[in-house]
C-alpha positions in Angstrom: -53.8 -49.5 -11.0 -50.7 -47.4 -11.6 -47.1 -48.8 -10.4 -45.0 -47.1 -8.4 -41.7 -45.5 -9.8 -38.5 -46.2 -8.5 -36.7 -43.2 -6.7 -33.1 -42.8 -8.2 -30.5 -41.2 -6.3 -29.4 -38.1 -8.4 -25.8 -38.9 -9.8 -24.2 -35.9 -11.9 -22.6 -36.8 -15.0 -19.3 -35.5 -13.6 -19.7 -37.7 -10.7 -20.3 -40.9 -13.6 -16.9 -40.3 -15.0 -15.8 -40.5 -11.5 -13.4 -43.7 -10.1 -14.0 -44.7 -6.8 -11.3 -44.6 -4.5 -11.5 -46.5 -0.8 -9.4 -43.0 0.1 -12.4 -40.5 -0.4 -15.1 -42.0 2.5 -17.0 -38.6 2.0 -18.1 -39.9 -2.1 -18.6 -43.5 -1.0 -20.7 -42.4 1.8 -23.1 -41.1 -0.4 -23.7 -44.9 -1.4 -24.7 -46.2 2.1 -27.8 -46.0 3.7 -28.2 -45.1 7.4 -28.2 -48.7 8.5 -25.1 -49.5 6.1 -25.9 -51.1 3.6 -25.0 -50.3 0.2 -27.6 -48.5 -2.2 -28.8 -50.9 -5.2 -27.8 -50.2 -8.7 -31.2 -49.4 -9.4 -31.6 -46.3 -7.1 -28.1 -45.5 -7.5 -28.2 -45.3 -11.3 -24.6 -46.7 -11.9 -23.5 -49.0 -14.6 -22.7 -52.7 -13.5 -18.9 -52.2 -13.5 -18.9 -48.7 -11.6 -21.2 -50.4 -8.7 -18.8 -53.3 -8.7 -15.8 -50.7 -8.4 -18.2 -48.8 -6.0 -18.7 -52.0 -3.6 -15.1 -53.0 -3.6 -14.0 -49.7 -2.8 -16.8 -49.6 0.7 -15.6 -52.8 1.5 -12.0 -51.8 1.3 -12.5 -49.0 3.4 -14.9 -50.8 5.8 -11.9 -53.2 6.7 -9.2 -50.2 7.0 -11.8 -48.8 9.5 -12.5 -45.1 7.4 -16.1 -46.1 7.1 -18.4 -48.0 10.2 -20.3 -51.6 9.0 -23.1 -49.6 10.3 -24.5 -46.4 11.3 -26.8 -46.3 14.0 -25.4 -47.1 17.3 
């Protein structure tokens, strides 16, 4: 019985190195899924501290309105 892999979003080295800023709602929606919710460190590929930055930052800009709770309507 094989297991199934788990699908990673592909993250380019560059974009590793990157900081994530509540500002830039075009990189951190990259991170949400079509319902909202934020993408798992798992698929995502991010180490524990950039997914904690990466969360903070959604939330941030969640609450100043630049990016919806969700995304269906």
């Amino acid at each position: 019985m094989q297991r199934k892999r788990r699908q990673t979003i592909k993250v380019p080295k560059a974009d590793k190195r990157l900081t994530f800023v509540y500002t830039q709602f075009d990189v951190l929606h990259k991170f949400i899924t079509e319902q909202g919710a934020i993408i798992a460190r798992a698929k995502t590929g991010l180490s524990q501290q950039q997914q904690r930055r990466l969360s903070k930052a959604i939330k941030y800009a969640r609450h100043l309105a630049l990016l919806p709770f969700t995304q269906t309507l």
